[in-house]
C-alpha atoms as an extended CHARMM CRD file, in Angstrom:
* protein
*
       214  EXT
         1         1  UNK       CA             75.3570000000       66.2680000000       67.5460000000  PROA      1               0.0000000000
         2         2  UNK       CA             76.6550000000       69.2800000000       69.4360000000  PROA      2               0.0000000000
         3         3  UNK       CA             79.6480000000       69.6500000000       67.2760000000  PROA      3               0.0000000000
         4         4  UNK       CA             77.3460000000       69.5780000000       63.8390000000  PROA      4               0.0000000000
         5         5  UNK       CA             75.0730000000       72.2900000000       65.2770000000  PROA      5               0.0000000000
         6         6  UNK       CA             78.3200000000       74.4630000000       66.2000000000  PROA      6               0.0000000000
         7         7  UNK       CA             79.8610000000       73.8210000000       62.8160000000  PROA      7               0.0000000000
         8         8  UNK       CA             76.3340000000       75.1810000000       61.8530000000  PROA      8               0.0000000000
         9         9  UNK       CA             76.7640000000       78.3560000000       63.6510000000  PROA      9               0.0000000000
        10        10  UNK       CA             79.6280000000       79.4740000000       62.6170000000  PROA      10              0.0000000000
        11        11  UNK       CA             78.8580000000       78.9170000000       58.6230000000  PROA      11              0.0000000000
        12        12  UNK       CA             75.7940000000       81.3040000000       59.3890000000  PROA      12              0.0000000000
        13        13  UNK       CA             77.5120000000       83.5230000000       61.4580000000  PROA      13              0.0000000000
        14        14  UNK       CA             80.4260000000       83.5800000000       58.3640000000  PROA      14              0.0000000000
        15        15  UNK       CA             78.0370000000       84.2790000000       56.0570000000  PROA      15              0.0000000000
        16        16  UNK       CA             76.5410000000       87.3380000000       58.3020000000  PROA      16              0.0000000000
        17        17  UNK       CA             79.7620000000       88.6600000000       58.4170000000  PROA      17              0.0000000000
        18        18  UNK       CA             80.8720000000       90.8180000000       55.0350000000  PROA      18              0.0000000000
        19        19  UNK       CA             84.4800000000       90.5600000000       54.5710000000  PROA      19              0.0000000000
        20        20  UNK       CA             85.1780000000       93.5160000000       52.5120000000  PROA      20              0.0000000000
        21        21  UNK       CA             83.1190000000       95.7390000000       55.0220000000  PROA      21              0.0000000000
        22        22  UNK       CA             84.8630000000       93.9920000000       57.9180000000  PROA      22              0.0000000000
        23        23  UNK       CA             87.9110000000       94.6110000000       56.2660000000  PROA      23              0.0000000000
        24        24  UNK       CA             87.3140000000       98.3900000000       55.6360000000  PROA      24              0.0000000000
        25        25  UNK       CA             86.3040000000       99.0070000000       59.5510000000  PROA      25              0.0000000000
        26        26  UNK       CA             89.5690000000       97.7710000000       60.2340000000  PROA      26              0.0000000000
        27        27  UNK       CA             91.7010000000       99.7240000000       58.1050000000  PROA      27              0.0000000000
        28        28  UNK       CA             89.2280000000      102.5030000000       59.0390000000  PROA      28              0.0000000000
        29        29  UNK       CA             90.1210000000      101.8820000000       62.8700000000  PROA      29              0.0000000000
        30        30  UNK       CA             94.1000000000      101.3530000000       62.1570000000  PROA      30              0.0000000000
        31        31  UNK       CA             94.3420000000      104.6960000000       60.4910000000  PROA      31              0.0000000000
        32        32  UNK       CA             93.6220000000      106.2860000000       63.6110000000  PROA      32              0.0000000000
        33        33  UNK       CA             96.2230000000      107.7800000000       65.7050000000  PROA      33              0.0000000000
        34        34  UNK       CA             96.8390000000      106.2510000000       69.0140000000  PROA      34              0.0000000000
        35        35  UNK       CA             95.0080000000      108.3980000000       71.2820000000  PROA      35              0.0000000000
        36        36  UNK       CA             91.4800000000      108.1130000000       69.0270000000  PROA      36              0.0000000000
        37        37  UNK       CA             92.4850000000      104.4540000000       68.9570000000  PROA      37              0.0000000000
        38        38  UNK       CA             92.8130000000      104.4200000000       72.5360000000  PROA      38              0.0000000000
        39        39  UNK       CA             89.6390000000      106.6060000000       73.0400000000  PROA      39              0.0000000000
        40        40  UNK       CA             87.8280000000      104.5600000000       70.6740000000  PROA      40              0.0000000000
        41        41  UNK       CA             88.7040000000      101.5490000000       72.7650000000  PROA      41              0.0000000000
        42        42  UNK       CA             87.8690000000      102.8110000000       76.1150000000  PROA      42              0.0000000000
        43        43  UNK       CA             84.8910000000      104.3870000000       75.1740000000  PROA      43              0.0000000000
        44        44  UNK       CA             83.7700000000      100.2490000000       73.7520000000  PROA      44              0.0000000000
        45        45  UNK       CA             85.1870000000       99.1790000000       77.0050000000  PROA      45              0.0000000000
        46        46  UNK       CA             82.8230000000      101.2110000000       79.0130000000  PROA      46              0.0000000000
        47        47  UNK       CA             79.6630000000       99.9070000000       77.5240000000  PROA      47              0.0000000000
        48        48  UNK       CA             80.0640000000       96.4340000000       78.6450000000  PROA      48              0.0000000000
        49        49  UNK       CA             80.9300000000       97.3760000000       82.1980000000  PROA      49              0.0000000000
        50        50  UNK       CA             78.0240000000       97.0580000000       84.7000000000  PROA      50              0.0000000000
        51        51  UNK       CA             76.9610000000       99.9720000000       86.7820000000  PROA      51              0.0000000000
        52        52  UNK       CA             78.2270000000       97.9710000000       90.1610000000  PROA      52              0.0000000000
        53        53  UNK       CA             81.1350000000       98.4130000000       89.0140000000  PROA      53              0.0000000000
        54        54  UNK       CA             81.2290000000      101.6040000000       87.7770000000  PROA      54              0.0000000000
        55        55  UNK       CA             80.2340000000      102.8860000000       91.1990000000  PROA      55              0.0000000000
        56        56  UNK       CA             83.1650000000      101.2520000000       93.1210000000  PROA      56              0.0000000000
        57        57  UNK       CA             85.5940000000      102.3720000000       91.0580000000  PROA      57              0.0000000000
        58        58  UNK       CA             83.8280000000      106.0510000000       91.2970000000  PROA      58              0.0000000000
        59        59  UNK       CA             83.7980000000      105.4500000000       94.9020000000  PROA      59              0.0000000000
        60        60  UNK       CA             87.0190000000      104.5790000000       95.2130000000  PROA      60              0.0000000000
        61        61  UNK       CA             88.6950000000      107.5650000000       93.2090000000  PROA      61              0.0000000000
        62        62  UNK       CA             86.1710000000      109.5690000000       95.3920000000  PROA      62              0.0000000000
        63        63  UNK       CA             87.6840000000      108.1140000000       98.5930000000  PROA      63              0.0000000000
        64        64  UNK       CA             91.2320000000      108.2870000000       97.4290000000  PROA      64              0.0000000000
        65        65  UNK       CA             90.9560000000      112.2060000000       96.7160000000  PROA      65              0.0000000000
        66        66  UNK       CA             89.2460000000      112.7560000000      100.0030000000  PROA      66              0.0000000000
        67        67  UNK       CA             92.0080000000      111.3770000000      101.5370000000  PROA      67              0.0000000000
        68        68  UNK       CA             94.5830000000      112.9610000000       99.9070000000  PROA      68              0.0000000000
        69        69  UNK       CA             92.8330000000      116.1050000000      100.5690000000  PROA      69              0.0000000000
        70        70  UNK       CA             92.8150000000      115.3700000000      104.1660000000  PROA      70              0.0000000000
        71        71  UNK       CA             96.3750000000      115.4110000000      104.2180000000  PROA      71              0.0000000000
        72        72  UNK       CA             97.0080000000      118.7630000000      102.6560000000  PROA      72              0.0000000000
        73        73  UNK       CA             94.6550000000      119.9890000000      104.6620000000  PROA      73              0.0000000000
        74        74  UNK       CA             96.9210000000      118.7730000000      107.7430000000  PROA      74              0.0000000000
        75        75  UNK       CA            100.5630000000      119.3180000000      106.1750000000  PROA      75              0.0000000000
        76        76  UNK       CA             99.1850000000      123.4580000000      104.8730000000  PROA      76              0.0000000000
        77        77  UNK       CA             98.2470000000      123.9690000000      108.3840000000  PROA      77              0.0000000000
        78        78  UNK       CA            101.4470000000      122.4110000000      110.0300000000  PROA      78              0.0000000000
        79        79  UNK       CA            103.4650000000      124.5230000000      107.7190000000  PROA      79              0.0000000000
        80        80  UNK       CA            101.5680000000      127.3170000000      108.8500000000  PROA      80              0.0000000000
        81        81  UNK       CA            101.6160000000      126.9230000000      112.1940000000  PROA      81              0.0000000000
        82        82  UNK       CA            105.6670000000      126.4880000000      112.3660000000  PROA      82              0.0000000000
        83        83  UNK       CA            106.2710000000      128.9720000000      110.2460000000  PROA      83              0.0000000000
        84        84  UNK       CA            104.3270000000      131.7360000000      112.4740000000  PROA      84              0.0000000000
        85        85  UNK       CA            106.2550000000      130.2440000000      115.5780000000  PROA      85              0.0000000000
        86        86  UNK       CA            109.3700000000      130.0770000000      114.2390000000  PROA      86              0.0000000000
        87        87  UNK       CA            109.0220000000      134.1230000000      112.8030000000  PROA      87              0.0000000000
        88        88  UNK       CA            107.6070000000      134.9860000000      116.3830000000  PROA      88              0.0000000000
        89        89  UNK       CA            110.7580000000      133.7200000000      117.4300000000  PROA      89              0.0000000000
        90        90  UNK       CA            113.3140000000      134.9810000000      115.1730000000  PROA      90              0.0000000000
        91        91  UNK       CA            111.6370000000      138.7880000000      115.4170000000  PROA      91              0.0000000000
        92        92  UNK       CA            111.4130000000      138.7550000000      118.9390000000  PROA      92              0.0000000000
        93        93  UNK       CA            114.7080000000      139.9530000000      120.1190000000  PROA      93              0.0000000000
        94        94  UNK       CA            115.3400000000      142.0140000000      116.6190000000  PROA      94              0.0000000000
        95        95  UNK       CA            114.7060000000      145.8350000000      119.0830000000  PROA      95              0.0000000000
        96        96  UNK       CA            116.7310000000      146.5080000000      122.7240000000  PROA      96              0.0000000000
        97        97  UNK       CA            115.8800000000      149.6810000000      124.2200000000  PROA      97              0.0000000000
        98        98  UNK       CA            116.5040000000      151.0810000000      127.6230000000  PROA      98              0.0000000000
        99        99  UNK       CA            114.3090000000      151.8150000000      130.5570000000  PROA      99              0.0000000000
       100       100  UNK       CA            113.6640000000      155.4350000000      129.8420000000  PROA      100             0.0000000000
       101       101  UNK       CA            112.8950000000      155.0160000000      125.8920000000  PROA      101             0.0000000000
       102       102  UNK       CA            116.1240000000      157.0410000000      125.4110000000  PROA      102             0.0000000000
       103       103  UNK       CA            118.3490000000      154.6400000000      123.1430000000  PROA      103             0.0000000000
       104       104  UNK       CA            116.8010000000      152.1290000000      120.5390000000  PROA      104             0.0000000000
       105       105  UNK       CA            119.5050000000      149.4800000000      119.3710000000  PROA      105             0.0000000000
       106       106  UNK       CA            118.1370000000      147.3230000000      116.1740000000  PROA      106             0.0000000000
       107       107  UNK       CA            119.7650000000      143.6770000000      115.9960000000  PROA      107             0.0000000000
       108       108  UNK       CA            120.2900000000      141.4830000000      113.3840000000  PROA      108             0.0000000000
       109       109  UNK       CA            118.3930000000      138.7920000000      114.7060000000  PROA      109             0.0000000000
       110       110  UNK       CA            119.9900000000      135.7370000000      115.3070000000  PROA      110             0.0000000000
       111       111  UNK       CA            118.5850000000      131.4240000000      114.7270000000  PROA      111             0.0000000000
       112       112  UNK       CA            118.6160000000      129.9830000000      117.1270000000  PROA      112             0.0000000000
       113       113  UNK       CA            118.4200000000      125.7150000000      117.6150000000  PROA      113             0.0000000000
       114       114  UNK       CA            114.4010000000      126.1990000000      118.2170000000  PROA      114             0.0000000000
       115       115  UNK       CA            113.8850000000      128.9710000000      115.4930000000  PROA      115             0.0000000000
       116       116  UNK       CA            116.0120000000      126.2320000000      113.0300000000  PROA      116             0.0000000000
       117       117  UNK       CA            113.8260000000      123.0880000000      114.1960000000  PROA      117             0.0000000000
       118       118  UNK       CA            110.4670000000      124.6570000000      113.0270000000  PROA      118             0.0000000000
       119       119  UNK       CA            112.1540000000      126.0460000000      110.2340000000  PROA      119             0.0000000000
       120       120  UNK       CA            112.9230000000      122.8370000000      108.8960000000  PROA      120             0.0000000000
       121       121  UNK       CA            109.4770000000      121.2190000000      110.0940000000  PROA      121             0.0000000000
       122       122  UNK       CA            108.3240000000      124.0480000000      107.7580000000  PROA      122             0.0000000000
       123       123  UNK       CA            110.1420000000      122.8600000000      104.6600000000  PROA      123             0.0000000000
       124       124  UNK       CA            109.4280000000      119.4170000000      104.6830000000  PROA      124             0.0000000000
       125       125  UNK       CA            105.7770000000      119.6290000000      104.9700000000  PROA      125             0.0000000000
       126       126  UNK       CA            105.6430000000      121.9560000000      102.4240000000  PROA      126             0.0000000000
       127       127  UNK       CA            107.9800000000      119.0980000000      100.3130000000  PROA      127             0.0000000000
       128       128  UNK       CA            105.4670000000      116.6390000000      100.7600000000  PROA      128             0.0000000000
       129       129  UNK       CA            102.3920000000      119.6430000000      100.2900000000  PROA      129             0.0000000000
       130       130  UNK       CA            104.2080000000      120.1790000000       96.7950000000  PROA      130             0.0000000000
       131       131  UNK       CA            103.7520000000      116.3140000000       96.1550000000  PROA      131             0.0000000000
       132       132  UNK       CA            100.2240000000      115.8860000000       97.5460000000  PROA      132             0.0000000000
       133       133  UNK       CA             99.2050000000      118.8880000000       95.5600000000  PROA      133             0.0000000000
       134       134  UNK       CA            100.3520000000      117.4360000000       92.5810000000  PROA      134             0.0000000000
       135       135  UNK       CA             98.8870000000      113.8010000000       93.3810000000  PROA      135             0.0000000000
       136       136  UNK       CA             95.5660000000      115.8500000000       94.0290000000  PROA      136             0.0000000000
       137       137  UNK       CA             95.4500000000      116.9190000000       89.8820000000  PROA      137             0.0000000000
       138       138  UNK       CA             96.3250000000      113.5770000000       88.9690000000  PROA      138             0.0000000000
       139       139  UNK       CA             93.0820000000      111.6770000000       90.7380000000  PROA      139             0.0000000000
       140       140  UNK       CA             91.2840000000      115.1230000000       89.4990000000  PROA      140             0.0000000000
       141       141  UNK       CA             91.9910000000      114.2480000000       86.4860000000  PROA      141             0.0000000000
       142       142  UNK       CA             91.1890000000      110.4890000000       86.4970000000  PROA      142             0.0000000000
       143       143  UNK       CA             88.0770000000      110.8940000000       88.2380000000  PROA      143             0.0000000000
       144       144  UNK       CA             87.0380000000      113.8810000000       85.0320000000  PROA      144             0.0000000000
       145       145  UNK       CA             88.0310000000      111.0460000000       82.4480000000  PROA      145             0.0000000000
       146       146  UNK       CA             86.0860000000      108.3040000000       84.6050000000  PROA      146             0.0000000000
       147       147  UNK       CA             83.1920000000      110.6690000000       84.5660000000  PROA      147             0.0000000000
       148       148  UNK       CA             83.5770000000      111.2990000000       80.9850000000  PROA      148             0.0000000000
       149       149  UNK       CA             83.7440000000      114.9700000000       81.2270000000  PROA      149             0.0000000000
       150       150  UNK       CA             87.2360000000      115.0670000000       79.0930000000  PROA      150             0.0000000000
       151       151  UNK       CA             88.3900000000      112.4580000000       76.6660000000  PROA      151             0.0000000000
       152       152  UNK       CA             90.3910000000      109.4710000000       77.6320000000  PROA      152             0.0000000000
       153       153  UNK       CA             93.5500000000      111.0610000000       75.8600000000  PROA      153             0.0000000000
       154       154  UNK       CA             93.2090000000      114.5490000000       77.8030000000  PROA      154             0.0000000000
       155       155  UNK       CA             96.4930000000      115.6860000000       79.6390000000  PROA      155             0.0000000000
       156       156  UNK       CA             96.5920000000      118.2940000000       82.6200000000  PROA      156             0.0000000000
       157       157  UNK       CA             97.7510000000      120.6540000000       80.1120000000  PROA      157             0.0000000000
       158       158  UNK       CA             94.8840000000      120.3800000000       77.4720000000  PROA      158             0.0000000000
       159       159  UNK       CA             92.6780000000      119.8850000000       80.1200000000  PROA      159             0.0000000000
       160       160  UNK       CA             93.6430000000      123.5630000000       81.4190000000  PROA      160             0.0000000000
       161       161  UNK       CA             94.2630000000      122.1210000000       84.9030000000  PROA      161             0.0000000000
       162       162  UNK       CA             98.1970000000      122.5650000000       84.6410000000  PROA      162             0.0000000000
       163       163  UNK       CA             97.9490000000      126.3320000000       84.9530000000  PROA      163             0.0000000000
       164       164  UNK       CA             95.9180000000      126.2070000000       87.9620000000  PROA      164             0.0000000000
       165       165  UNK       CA             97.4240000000      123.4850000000       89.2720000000  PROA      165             0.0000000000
       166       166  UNK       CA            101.0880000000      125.6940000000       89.0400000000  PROA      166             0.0000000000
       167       167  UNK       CA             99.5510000000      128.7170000000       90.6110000000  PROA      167             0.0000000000
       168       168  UNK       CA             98.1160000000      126.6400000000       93.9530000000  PROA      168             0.0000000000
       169       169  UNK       CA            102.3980000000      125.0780000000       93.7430000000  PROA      169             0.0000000000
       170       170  UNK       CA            103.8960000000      128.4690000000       93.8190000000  PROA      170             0.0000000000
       171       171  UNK       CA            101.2900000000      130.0160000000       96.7720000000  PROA      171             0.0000000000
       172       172  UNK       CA            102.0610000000      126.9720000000       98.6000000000  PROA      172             0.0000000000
       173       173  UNK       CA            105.7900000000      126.9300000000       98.2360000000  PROA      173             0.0000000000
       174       174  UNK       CA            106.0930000000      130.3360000000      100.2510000000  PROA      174             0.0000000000
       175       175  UNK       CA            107.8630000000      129.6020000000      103.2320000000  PROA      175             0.0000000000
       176       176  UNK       CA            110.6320000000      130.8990000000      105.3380000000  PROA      176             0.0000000000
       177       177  UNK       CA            113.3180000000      128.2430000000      105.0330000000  PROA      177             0.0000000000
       178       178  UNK       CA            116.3730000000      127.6960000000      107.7420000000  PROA      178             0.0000000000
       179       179  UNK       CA            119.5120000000      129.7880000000      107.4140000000  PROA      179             0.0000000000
       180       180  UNK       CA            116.9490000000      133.1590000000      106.3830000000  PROA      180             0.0000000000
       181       181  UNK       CA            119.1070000000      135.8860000000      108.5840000000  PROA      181             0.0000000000
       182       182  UNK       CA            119.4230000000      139.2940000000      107.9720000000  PROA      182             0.0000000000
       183       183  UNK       CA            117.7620000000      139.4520000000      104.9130000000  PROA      183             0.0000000000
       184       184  UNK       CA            115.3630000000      142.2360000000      104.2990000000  PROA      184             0.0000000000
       185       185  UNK       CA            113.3920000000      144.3630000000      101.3340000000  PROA      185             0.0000000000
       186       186  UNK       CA            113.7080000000      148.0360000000      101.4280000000  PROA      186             0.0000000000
       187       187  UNK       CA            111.1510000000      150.5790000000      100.5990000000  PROA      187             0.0000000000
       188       188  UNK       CA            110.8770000000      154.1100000000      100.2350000000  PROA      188             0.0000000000
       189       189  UNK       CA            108.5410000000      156.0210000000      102.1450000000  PROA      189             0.0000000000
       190       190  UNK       CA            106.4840000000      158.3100000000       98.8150000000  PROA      190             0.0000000000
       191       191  UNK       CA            105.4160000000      160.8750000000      101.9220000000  PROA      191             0.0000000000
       192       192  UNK       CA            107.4830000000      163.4960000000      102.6770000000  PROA      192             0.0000000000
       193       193  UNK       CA            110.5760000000      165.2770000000      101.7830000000  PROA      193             0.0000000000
       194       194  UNK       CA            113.1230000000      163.0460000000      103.2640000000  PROA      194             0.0000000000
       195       195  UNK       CA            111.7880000000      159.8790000000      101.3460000000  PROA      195             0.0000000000
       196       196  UNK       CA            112.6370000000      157.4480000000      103.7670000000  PROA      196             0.0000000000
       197       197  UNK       CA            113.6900000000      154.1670000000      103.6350000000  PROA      197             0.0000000000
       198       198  UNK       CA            111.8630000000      150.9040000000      105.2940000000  PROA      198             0.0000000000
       199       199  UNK       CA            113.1090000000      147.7900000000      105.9740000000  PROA      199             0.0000000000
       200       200  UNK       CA            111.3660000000      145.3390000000      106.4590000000  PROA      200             0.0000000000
       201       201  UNK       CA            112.7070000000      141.1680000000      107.1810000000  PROA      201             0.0000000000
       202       202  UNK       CA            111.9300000000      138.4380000000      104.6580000000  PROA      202             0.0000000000
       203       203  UNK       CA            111.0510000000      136.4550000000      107.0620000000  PROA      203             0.0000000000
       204       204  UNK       CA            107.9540000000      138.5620000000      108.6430000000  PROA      204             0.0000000000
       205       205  UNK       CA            107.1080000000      139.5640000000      104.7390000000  PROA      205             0.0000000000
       206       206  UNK       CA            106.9090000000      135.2540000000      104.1690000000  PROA      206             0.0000000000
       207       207  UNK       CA            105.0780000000      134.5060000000      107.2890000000  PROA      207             0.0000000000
       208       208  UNK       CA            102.5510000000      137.0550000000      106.5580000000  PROA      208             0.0000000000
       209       209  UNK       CA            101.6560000000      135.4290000000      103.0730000000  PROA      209             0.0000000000
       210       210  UNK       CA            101.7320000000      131.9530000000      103.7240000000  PROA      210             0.0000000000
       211       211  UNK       CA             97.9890000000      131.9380000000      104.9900000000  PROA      211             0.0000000000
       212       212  UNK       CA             97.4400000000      132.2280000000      101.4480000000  PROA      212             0.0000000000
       213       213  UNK       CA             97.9940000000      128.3230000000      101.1280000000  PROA      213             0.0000000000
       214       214  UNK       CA             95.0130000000      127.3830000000      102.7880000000  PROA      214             0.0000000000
């Protein structure tokens, strides 16, 4: 008895269907390039997903980015923190003068095994503040496309995030980075007749912009 009335359904749910208009949807939808197919999809996915879980998974991108943006938050001001040390240190014996003010000797300062250490503590949290920065765009722009603010298909580039994106990368990758000695920008002084010349260290020029990267 159950098998006749299910034979039954499905002749009246055949003759519902129209082949030939079935048949031009689907052309219809295999005409379409991949990312409208794959947009096309996601957006029929979405409809049959209940709004439990539509909140956890917002929640969880939420929490995810939070975290990660804990972490830059730590490595930025490590970074910072070394880097000021370490260019306390290496300026702090650059000028020897005597007693009466008389004779002013300026040293190429030298780096030493402490100056090195936070040098290097420098670099490699600003490696992994490079990564995290990146990883940061990425759940940015999962959590735009979960939101439906961009389509399914965007990219970090069409989405206009790349540029941004590379702009926070290249603030935060100022650093001073070990083995910086003795190198210095010159300027000329635009008072005066005798236009002279400034120098003034890398290093103290670095650790004066890296603030920026908070």
């Amino acid at each position: 008895m159950i098998n006749k009335e299910y034979n039954l359904d499905n002749e009246k749910l055949n003759l519902k269907i129209n082949p030939e208009l079935l048949e031009k949807y689907r052309n219809k939808f295999n005409s379409l390039d991949e990312s409208k197919r794959i947009e096309l999809e996601a957006s029929i996915g979405w409809l049959f997903l209940t709004d439990d879980i539509k909140k956890k998974r917002r929640e969880q991108l939420q929490s995810i980015m939070r975290t990660n943006d804990i972490v830059l938050l730590i490595l930025a001001f490590i970074g910072i923190f070394s880097n000021v040390i370490s260019s306390s240190m290496y300026l702090s014996s650059q000028k020897v003068s005597d007693a009466e003010g008389k004779i002013n000797i300026q040293l190429i300062p030298d780096e030493t095994n402490t100056v090195f250490a936070f040098r290097v503590v420098t670099s490699i949290t600003t490696l992994f503040l490079l990564i995290f920065l990146i990883r940061h765009y990425l759940i940015r722009l999962k959590f735009m496309k979960f939101k439906q603010k961009v389509s399914i298909s965007s990219s970090l580039y069409s989405t206009g995030l790349l540029w941004k994106m590379i702009l926070e990368l290249i603030i935060c990758a100022i650093h001073s980075p070990p083995w910086l000695n003795d190198v210095c920008l010159t300027f000329s002084s635009t008072t005066g007749t005798n236009h002279e010349k400034y120098r003034v260290d890398v290093d103290l020029f670095l650790s004066s912009i890296i603030p920026l990267r908070v």
